[in-house]
N, C-alpha and C positions, 0 to 999 in steps of 0.2 A: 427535430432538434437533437435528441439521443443519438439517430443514425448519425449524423455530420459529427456529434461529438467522438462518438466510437469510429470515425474513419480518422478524424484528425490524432485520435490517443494510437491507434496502430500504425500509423505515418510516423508521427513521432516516434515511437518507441523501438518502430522498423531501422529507424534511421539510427538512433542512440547505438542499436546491437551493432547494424551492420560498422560505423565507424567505428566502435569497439573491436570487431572482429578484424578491421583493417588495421588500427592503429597497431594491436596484440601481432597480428599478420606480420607488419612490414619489422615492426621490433626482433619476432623469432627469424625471420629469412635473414636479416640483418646481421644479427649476433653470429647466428650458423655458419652465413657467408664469410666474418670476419675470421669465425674460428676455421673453419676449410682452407683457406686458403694463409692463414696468419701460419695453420701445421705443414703446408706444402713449402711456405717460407722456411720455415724453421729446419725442413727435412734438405731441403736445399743448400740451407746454409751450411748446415753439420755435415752435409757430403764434404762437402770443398774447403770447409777447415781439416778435414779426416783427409784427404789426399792432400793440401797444404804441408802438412808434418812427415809425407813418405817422400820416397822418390817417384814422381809420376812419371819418369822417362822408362822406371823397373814395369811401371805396369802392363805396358807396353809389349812385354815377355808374351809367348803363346801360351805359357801353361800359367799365366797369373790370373788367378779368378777375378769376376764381374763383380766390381765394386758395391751392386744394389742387386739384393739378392730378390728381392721382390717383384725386378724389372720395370718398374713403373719409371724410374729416373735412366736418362742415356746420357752419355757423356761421348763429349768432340774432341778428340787430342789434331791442336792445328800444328804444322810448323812457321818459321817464318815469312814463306813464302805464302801462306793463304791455304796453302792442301791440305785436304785431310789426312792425317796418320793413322789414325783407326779410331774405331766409337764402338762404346757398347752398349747396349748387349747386340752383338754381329749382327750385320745388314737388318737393324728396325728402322734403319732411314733410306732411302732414295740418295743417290748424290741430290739430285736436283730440290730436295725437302730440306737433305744436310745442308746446303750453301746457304738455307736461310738465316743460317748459326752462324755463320764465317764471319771475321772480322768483327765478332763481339766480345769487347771486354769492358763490363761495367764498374769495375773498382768497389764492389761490393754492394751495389743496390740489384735490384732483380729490374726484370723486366718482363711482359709479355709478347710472347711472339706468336702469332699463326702458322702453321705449315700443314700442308696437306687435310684442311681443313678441319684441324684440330687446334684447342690452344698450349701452349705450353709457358710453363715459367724458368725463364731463362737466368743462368748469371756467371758472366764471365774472367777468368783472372788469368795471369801472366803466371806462368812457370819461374818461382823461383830459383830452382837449381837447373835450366834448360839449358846451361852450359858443362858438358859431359866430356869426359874423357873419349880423345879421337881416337882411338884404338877401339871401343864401342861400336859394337855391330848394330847399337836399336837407335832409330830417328831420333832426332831431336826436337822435344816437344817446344814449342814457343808461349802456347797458350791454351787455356784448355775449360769448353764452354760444358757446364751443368745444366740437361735439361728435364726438367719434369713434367711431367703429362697431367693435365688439368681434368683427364675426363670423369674420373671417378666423384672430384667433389661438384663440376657443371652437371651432369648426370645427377646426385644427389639434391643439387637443387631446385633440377630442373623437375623432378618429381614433388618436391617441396612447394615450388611454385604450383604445379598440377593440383595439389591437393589444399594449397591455400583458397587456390579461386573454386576450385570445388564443395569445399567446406565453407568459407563464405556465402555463395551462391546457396547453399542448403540452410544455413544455418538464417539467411533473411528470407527463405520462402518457408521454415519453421517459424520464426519470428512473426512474419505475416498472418500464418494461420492461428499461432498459439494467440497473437495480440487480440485477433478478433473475439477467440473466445474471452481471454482474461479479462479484455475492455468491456466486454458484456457483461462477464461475471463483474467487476467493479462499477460497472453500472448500475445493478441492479438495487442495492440501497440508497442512491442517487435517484433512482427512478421511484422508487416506493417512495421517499421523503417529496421528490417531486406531486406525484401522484394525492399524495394524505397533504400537502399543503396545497393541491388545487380544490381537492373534497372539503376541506379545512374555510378555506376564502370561499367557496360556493356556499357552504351551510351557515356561515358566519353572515355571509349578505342573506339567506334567506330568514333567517333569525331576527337578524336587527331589521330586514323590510317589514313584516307584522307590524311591530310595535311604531316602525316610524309610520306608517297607512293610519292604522290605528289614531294616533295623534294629529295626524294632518287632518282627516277627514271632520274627529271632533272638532278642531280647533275651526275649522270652516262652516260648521254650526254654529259655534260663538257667534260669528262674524255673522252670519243670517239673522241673529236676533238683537241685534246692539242693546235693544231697550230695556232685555229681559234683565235680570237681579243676576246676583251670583246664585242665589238660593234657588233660582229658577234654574237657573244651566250647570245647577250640583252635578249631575248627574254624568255631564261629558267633563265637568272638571277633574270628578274624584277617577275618570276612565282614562283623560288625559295622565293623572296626577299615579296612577298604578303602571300604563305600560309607559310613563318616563321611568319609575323606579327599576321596571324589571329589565328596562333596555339598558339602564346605568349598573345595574346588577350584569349582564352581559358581559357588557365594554371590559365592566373590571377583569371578570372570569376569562375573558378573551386576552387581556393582557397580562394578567398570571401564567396564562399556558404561553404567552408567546416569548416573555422571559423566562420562562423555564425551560425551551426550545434552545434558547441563545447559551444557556446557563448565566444569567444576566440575576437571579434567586439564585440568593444564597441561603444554608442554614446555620443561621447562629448558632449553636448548640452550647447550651451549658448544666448544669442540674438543676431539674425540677420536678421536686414534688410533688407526683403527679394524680393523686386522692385528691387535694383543694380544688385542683384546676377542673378536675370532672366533677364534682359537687356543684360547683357556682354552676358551671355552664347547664347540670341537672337543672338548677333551682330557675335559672333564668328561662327555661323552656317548660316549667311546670306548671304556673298559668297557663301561657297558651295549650297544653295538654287538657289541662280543665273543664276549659271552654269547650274542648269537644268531647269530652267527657273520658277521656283517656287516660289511663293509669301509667305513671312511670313508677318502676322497679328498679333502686340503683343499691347498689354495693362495695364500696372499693375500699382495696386492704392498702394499706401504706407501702408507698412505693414511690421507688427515686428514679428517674429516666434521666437520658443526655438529650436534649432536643432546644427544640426554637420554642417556645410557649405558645407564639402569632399563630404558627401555622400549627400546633398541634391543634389550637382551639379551632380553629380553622377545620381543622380533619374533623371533630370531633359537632361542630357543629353542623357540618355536612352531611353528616351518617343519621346525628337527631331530626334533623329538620326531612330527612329523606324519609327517616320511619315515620314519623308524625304527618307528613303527607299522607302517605299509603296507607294510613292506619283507620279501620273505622269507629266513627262512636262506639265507647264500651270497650275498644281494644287494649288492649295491653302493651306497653314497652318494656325491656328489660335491659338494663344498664348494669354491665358490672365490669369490676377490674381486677384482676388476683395479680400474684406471684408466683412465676413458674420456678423449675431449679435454675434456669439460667437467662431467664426472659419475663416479658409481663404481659398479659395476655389481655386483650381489651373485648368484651363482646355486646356487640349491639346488636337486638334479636326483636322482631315485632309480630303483634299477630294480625299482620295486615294482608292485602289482597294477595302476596305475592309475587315471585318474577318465573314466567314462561320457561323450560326448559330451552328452547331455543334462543331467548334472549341472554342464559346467564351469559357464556362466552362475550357477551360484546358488550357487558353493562361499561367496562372501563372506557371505550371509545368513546372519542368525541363527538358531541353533538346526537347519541345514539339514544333513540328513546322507543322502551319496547310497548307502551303503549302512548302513544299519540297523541291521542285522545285525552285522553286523563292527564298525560302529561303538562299539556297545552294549557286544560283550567286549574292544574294544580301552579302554574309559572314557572316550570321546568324549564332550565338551557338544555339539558344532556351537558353539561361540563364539570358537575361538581364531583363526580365519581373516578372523574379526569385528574381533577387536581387531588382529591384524597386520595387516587393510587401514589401520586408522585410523590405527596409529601412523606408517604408511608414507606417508600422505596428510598428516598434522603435520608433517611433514618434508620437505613441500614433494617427494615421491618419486611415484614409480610403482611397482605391481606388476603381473606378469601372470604366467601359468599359460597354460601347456601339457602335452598328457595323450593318453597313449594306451592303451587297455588291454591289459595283460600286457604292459607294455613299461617301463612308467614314466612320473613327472610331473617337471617342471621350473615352479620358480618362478625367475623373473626381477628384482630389483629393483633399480629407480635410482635415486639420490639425487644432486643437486646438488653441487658440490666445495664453491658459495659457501654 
């Protein structure tokens, strides 16, 4: 699926450059073209105005210099008769290349003409003053054709062109190769979120299949005894009646995480005073601390936070319920909250079994449980350290976790005052 998509993203994007590269392409030959030959226009024109205002019959003189000093432009002095009178600059034309000129006079538009396999821009006008005093020993000019030589700017573009399709041609088989890596590299958080949402749906169905086998198999015992009491079939009721809670505990925790993927969870944030909010949540977990004869230690100084309340308690009772698992009869919890200088610091510390040095790195994953086992009879998803990271990270916080085994874990977190 990835492969097909990385060949279609550098197809595309092959294709985006290279018509970029053509449209840019024909735009500059374009413009260039225009101006090459708009300034051979112009140098044309200014000749034949510039001899318009002399006498072109004087120029005709042996010792009168070559009107374009440059030589690129030649000039045809015709008479009435169609003959040539003379051209300059001396013999650059063939008669037979010269006749291609004879008998043009354009009234002031150009033209192109070929000859001798060259092109040239041509433009022809009538001698104004071609009637001279007949006592004059120099011909009499009738008309008199301007021609300019096209090679310099053909030539210019004809290398223009060479290095259009040249650099084209380069710049789509760079395109090609760069696309391939770029579309890889843009692939690759596609592929990861790919990848963690198929491990995501694999561990979610292997999660909720337990408790539903679990349920089906009890409830097909019911059914094997019709006659028995409830009192008699306590026993697969109250098994029914635990993994429905913990599969419904699940669903929820699976659908927390899967709107907070969308960002579909928002957080409210407003100020709350957040000493009360940790005392009840204490007070309502110190019964069941009791019962297994577990001490909780709490202390928190007055202190104002920006947050959502829902999901602080939410955090807060994630982290309780996680120590009070892990924790054994006789162990100890330790709950407290200060004031930093510019933050509030939350630590919740147990002396219970521990977490693996191997495991710390991966407790925030999904569905990730470093021990199994234990996990399995305490009714652990692996998701709830999922969503306490995230709500901690919405609130612009930090958490971290330290662990040592048979000693205890401490989780640490910090929130912002602003």
């Amino acid at each position: 699926m990835f492969s097909k998509t990385r060949t279609q993203l550098v197809l595309l994007n092959s294709v985006v450059l290279v018509l970029i590269l053509l449209i840019s392409g024909i735009t500059l030959y374009s413009h260039l073209s225009y101006r090459l030959y708009h300034q051979a226009d112009e140098a044309v024109v200014n000749i034949s105005r510039t001899m318009l205002t002399k006498s072109i019959d004087q120029m005709l003189r042996v010792d009168h210099p070559e009107p374009d000093p440059d030589r690129r432009t030649s000039y045809f002095f015709w008479d009435e008769q169609g003959n040539l009178i003379n051209q300059y600059p001396k013999q650059s034309f063939s008669l037979n290349d010269a006749s291609r000129f004879k008998n043009i006079i354009t009234d002031g538009s150009l033209l192109n003409v070929s000859a001798g396999g060259r092109e040239y821009r041509v433009l022809g006008f009538r001698n104004p003053m071609h009637e001279t005093d007949d006592s004059s020993s120099l011909p009499h000019v009738s008309y008199v054709v301007v021609v300019r030589s096209l090679d310099a700017e053909n030539k210019m573009l004809q290398t223009l062109r060479t290095d259009l399709i040249l650099g084209s041609a380069a710049g789509a088989l760079v395109s090609i190769l760069a696309g391939f890596y770029l579309a890889g590299r843009s692939l690759l958080p596609i592929r990861r979120s790919w990848n963690k949402q198929q491990q995501f749906v694999a561990d979610a169905s292997h999660e909720l299949r337990t408790p539903t086998s679990v349920i089906l198999t009890r409830a097909e015992l019911l059914f094997r005894h019709p006659q028995h009491t409830i009192e008699q079939e306590s026993q697969n009721i109250a098994v029914i009646l635990k993994e429905s809670k913990r599969m419904g505990k699940l669903v929820n925790d699976l659908l927390t995480l899967a709107r907070t993927n969308s960002n579909q969870l928002q957080i409210n944030a407003v100020p709350i005073p957040l000493h009360p909010v940790l005392a009840e949540i204490t007070e309502e977990f110190q019964l069941l601390a009791e019962t297994k004869a577990i001490h909780i230690h709490s202390h928190f100084q007055p202190s104002l936070i920006w947050g959502d309340e829902s999901r602080l308690r939410q955090l807060f009772i994630i982290l309780l319920d996680n120590a009070l698992k892990f924790t054994p009869p006789h162990g100890s919890i330790e709950f407290t909250c200060r004031n930093l200088s510019h933050s509030i610091q939350i630590i919740v510390k147990d002396s219970g079994c521990g977490i693996a040095e191997v495991d710390l790195p991966h407790i925030f994953e999904r569905f990730y449980k470093g021990d199994k086992t234990r996990s399995r009879t305490e009714g652990g998803t692996g998701l709830g350290l999922s969503i306490a990271q995230w709500i901690v990270q919405e609130h612009k916080g930090s958490i971290r976790v330290t662990s040592q085994v048979s000693i205890g874990t401490e989780f640490q977190i910090i929130f912002p005052r602003k």
